[in-house]
ROSE-4610 file (N, C-alpha, C; in Angstrom, 1 decimal, always signed):
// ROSE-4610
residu = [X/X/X/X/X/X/X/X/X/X/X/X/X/X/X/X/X/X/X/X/X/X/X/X/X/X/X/X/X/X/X/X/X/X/X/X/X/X/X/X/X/X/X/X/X/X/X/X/X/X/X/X/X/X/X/X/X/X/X/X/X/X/X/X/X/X/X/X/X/X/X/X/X/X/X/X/X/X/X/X/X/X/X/X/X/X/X/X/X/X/X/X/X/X/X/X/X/X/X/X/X/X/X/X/X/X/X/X/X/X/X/X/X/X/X/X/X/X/X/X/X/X/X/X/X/X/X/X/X/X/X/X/X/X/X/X/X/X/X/X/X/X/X/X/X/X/X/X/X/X/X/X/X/X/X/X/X/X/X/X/X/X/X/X/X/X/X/X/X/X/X/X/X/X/X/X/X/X/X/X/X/X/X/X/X/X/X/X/X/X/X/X]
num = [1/1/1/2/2/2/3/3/3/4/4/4/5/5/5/6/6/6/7/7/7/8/8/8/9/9/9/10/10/10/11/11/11/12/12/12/13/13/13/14/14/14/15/15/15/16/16/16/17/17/17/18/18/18/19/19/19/20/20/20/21/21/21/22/22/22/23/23/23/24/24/24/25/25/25/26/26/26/27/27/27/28/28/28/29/29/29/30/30/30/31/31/31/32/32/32/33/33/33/34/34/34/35/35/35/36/36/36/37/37/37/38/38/38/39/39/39/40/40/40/41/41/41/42/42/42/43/43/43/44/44/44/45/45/45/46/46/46/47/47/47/48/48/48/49/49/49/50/50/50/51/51/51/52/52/52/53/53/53/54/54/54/55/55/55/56/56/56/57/57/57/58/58/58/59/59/59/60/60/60/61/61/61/62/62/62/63/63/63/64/64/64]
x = [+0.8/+0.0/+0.9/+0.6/+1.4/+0.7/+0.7/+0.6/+0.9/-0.1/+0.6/-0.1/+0.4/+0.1/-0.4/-1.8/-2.1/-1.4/-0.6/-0.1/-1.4/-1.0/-1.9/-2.5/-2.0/-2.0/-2.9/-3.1/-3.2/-2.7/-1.4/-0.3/-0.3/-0.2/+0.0/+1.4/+2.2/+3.2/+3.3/+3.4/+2.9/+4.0/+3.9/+5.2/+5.5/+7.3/+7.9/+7.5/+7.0/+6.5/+5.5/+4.6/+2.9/+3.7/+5.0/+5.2/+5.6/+7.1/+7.3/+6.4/+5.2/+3.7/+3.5/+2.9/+2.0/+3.0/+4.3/+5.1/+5.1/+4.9/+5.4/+6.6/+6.6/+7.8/+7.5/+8.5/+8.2/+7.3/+6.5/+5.4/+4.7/+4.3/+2.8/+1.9/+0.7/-0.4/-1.4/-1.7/-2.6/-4.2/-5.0/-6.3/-7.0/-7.8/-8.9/-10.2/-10.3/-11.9/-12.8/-14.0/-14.8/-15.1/-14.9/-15.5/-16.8/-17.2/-18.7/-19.0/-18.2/-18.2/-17.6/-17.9/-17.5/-15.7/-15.2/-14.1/-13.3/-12.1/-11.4/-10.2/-10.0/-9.0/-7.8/-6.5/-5.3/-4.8/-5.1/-4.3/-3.4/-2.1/-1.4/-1.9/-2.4/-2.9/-2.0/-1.3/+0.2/-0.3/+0.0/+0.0/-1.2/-2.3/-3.7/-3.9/-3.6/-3.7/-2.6/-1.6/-0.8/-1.2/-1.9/-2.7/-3.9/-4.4/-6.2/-5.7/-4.6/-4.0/-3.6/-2.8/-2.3/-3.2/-4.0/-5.5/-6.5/-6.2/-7.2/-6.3/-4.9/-4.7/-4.0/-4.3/-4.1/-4.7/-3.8/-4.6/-4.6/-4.7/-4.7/-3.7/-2.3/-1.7/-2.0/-2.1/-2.5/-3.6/-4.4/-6.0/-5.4/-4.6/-4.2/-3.7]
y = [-1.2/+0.0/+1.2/+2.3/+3.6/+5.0/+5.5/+6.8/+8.0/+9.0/+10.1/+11.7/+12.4/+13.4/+14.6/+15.5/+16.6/+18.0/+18.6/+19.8/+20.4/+21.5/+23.2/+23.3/+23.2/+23.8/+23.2/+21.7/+21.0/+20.1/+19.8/+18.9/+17.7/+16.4/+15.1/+14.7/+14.3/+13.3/+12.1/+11.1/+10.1/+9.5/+8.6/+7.4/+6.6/+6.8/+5.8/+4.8/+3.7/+2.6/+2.3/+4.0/+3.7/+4.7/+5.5/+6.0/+5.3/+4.1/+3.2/+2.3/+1.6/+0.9/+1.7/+2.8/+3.4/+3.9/+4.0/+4.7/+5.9/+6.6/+8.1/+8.7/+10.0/+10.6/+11.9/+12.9/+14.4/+14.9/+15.5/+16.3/+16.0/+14.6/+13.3/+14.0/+14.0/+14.0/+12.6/+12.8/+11.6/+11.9/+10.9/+10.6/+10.2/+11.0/+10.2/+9.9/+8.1/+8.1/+6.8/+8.0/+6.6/+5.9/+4.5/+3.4/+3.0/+2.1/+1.5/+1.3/+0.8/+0.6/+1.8/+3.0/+4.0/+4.5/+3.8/+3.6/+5.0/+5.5/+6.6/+5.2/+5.8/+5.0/+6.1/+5.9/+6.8/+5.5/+6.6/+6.6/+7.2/+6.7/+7.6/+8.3/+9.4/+10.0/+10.1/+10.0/+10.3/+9.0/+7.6/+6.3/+5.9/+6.4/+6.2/+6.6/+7.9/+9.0/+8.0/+7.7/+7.2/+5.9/+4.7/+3.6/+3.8/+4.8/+5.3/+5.2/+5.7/+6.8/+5.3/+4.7/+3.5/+2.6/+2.2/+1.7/+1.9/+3.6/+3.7/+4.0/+4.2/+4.1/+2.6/+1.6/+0.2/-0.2/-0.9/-1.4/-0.3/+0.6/+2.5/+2.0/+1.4/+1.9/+0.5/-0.5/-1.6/-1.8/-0.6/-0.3/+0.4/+1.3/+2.2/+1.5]
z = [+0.0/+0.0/+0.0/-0.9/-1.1/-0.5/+0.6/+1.0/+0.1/-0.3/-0.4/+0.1/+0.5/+1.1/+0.3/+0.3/-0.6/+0.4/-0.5/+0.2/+0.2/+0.6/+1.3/-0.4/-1.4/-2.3/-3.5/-2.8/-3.4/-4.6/-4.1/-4.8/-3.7/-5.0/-4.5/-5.0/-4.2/-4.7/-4.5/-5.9/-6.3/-5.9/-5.1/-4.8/-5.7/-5.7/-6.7/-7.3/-6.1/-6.5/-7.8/-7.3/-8.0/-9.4/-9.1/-10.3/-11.4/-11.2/-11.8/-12.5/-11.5/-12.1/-13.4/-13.2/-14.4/-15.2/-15.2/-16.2/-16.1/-15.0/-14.9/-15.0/-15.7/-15.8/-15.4/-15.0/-15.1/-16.3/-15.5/-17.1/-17.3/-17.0/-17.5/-16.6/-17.7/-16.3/-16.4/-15.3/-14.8/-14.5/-15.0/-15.5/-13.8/-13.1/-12.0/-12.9/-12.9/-13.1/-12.1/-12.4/-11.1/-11.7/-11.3/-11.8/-11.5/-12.0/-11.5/-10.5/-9.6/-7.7/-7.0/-7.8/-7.2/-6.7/-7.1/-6.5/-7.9/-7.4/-8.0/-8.2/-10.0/-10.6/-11.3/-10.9/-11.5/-13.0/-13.9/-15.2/-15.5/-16.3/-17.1/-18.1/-18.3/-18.8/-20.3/-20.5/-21.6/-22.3/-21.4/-22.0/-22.9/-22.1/-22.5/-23.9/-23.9/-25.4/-26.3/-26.4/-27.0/-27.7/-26.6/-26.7/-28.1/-27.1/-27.8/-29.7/-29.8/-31.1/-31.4/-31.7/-31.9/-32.3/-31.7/-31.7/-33.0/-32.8/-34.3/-35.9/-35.8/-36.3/-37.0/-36.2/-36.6/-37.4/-38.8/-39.8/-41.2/-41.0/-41.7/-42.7/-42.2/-43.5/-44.2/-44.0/-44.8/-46.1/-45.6/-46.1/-47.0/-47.0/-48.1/-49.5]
């Protein structure tokens, strides 16, 4: 289990552990969404867009 603390300011710092997991680097932002059981889910927000794009562009140049 990873702790992290919201400053005054409202900044969280994401522990190594959970930064390593999702592939974080300086700069990324990251995705909160609720799930169906209500629960708050962190995405790599970077990786996701990257995924999504990849995804629709699969198959594209073949078709041409």
């Amino acid at each position: 289990m990873n702790l992290a603390k919201i400053s005054s300011n409202g900044q969280i710092t994401v522990p190594i552990e959970v930064r390593r997991e999702l592939g974080l680097k300086s700069g990324d932002k990251i995705l909160f969404i609720r799930n169906k059981s209500g629960e708050m889910v962190v995405f790599n927000a970077s990786i996701d867009a990257i995924k999504e794009a990849w995804a629709a562009f699969t198959g594209v140049a073949e078709a041409l």
